[in-house]
PASEBA-1860 file (N, C-alpha, C; in nm, 3 decimals):
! residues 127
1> XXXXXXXX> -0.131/0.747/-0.380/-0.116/0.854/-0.284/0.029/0.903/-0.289 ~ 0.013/1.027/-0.272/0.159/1.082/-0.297/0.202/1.114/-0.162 ~ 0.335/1.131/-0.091/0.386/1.147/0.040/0.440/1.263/0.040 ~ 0.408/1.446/0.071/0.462/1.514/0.116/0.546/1.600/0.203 ~ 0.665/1.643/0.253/0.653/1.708/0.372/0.537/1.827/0.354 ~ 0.476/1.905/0.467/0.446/1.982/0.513/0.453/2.092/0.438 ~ 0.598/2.182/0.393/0.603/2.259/0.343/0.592/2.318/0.198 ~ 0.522/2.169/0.168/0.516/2.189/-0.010/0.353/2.183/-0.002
9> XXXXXXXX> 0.322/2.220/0.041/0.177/2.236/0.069/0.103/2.355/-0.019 ~ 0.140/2.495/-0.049/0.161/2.607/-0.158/0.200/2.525/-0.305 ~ 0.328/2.511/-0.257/0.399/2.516/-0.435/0.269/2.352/-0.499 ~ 0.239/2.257/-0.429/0.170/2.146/-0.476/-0.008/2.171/-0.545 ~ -0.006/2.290/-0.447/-0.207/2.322/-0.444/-0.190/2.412/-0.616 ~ -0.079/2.523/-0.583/-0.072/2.578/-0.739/-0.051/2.490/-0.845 ~ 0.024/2.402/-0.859/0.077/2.309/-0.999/-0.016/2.204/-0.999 ~ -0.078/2.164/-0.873/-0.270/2.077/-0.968/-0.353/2.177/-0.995
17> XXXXXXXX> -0.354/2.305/-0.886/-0.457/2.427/-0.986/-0.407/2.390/-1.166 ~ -0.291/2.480/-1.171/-0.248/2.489/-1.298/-0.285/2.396/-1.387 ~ -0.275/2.295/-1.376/-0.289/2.139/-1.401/-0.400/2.111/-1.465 ~ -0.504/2.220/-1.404/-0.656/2.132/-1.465/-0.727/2.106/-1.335 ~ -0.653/2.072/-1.240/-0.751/1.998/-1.116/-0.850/2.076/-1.034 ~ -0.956/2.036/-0.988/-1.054/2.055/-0.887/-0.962/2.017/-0.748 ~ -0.965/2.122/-0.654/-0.884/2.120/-0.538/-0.968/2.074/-0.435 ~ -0.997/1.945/-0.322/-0.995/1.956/-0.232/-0.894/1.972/-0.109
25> XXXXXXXX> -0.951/2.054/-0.034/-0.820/2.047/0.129/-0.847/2.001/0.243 ~ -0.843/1.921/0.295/-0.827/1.812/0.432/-0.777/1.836/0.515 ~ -0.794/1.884/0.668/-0.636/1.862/0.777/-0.721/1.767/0.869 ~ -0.614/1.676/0.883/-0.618/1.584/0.995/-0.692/1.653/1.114 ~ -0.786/1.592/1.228/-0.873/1.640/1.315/-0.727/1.655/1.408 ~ -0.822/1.746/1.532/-0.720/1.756/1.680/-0.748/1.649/1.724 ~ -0.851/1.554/1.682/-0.858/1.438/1.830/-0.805/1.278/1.732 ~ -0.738/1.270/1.608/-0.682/1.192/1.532/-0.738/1.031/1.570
33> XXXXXXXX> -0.881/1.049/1.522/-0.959/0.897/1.464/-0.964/0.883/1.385 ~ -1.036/0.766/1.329/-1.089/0.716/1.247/-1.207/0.789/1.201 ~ -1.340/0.833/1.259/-1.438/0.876/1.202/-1.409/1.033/1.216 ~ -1.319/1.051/1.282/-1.315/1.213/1.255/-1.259/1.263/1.175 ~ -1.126/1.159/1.128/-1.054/1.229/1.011/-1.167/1.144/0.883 ~ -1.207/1.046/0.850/-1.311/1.042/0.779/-1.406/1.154/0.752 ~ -1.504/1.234/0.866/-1.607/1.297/0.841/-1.518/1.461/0.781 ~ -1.389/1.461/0.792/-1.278/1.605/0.711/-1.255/1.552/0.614
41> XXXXXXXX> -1.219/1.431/0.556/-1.220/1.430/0.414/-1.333/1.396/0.344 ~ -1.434/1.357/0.396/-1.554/1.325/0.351/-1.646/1.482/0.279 ~ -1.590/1.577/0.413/-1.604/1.689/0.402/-1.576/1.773/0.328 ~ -1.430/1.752/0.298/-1.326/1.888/0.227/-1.397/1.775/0.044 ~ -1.430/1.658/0.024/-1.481/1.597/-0.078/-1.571/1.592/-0.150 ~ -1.675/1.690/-0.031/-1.806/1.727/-0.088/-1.924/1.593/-0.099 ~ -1.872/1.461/-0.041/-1.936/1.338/-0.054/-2.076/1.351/-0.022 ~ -2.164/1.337/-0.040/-2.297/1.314/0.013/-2.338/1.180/0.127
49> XXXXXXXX> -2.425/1.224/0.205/-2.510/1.165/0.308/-2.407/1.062/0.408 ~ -2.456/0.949/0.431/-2.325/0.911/0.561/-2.203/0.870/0.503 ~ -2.149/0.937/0.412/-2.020/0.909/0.383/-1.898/0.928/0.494 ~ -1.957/1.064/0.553/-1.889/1.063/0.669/-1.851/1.023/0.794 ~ -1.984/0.886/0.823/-1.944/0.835/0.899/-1.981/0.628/0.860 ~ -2.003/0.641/0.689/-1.975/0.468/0.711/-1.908/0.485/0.566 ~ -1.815/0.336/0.570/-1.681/0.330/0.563/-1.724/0.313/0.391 ~ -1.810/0.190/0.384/-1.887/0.133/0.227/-1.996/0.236/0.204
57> XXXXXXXX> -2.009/0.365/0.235/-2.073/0.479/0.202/-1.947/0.548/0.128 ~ -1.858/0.577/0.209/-1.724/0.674/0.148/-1.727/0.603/0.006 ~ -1.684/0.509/0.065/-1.615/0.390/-0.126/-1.681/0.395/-0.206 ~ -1.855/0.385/-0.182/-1.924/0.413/-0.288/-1.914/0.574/-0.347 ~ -1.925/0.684/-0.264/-1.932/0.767/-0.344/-1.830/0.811/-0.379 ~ -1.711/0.767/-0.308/-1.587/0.820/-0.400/-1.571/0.801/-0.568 ~ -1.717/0.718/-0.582/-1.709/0.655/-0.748/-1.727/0.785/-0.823 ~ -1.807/0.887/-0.713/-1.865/1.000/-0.806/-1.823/1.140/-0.817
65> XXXXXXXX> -1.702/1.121/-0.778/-1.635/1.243/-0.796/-1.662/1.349/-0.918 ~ -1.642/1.293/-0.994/-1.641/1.300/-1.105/-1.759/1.426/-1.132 ~ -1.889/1.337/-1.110/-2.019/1.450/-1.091/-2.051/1.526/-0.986 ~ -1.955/1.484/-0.881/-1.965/1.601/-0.735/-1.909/1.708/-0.797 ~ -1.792/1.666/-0.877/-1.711/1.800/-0.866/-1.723/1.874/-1.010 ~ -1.748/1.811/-1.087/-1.805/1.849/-1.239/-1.675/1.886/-1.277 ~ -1.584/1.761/-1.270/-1.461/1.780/-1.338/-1.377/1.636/-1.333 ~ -1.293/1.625/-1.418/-1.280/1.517/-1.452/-1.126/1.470/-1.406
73> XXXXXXXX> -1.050/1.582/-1.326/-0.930/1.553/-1.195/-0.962/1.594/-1.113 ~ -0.983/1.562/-0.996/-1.024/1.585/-0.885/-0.877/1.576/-0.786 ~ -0.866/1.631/-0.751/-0.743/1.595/-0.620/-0.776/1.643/-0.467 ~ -0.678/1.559/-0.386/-0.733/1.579/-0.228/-0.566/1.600/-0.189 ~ -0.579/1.742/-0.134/-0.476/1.802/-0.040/-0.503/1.727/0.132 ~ -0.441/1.648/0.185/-0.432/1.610/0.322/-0.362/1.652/0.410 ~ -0.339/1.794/0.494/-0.250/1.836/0.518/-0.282/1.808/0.686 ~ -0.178/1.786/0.726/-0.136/1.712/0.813/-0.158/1.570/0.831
81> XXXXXXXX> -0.123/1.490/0.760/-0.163/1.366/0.771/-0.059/1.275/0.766 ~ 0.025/1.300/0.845/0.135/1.272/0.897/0.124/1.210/1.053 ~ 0.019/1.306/1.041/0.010/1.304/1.232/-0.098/1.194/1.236 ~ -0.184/1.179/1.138/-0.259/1.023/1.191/-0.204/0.952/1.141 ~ -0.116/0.898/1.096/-0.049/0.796/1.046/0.011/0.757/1.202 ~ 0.124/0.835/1.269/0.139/0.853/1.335/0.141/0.850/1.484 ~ -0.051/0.873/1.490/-0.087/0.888/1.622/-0.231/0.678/1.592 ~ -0.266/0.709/1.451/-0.380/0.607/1.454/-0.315/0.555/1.331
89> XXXXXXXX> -0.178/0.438/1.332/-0.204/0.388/1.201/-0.316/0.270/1.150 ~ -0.393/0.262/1.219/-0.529/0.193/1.158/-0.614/0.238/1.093 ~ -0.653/0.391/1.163/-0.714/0.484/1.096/-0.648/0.544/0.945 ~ -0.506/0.535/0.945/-0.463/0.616/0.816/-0.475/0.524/0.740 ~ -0.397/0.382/0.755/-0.437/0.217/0.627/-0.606/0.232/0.623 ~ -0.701/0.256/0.672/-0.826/0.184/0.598/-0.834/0.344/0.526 ~ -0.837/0.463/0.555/-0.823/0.558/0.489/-0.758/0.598/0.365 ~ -0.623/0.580/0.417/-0.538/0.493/0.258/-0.608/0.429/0.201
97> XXXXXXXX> -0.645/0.306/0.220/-0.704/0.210/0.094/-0.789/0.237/0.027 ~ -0.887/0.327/0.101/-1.002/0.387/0.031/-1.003/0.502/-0.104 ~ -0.892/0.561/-0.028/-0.863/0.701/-0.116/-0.791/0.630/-0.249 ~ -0.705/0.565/-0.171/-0.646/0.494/-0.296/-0.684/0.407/-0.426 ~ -0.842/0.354/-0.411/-0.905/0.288/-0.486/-0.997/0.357/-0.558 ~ -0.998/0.503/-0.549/-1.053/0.578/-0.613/-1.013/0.612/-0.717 ~ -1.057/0.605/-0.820/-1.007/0.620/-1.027/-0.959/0.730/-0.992 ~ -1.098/0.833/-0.977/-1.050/0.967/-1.046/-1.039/1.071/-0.919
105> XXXXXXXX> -0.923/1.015/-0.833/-0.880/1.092/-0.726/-0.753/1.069/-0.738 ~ -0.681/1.232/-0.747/-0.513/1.213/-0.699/-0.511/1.231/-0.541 ~ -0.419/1.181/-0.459/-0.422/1.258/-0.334/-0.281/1.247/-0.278 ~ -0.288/1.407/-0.213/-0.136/1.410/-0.233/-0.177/1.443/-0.016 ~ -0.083/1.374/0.048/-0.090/1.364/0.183/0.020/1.415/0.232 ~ 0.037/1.521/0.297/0.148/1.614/0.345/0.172/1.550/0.499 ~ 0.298/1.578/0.541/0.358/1.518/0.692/0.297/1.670/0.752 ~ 0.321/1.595/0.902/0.294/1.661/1.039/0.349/1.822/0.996
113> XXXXXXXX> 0.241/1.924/1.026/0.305/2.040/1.041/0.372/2.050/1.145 ~ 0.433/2.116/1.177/0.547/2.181/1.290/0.476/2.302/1.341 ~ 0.425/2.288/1.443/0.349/2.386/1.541/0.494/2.445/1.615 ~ 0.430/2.578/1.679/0.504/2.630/1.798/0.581/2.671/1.732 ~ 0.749/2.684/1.823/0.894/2.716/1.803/0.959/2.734/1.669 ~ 1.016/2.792/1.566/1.080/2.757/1.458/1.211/2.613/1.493 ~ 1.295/2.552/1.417/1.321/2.468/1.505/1.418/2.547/1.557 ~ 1.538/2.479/1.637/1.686/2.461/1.703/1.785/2.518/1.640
121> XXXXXXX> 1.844/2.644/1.689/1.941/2.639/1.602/2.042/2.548/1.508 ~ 2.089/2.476/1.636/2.146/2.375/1.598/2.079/2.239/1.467 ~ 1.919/2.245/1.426/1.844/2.155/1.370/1.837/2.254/1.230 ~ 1.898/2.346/1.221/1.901/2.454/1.085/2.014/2.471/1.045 ~ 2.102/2.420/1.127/2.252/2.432/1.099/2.248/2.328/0.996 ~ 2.204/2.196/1.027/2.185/2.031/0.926/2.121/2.027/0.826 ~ 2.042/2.171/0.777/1.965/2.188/0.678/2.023/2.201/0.546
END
């Protein structure tokens, strides 16, 4: 798993396009669980039947990427997934481990977007 900020979220989705890769995109749920951010990447993954909500369902079909996606790099954009790390780190480690034991999955996991306000003056001055 790769660790992004937020704002490389563009320049990252173009250079695995470019790349060859099959794009999935993920954002972390508003209510940051376990089965909810499961049933969004299960989702944005295209997995079949209860992948989305059991755990040795995901793992198995993450074997089949491969023929879900009829391509042979597959990658998973996680954008905001910063914020369940964050808010559920139980939920992000068994999620991690999963994604991570997948052959033919890259996944690149972007930090917390920044809602609201641009920042502080003063927090752009340190930039």
């Amino acid at each position: 798993m790769h660790l992004l900020p937020a704002d490389q979220l563009d320049p990252v989705r173009t250079h695995l396009r470019a790349q060859g890769y099959a794009v999935a995109h993920a954002v972390t749920p508003a209510d940051t669980e376990l089965r909810s951010a499961q049933a969004e990447i299960a989702r944005a993954l295209r997995l079949p039947g209860n992948a989305a909500t059991n755990l040795d369902a995901m793992a198995d079909t993450l074997r089949d990427l491969r023929q879900i996606w009829g391509s042979q790099k597959v990658a998973l954009l996680w954008e905001d997934a910063g914020r369940l790390a964050g808010e559920d780190g139980r939920a992000w480690w068994i999620l991690g481990e999963l994604l991570d034991e997948a052959d033919d999955l890259t996944v690149v996991a972007l930090g917390e977007a920044h809602l609201g306000a641009p920042p502080a003056p003063h927090e752009q001055d340190r930039a």
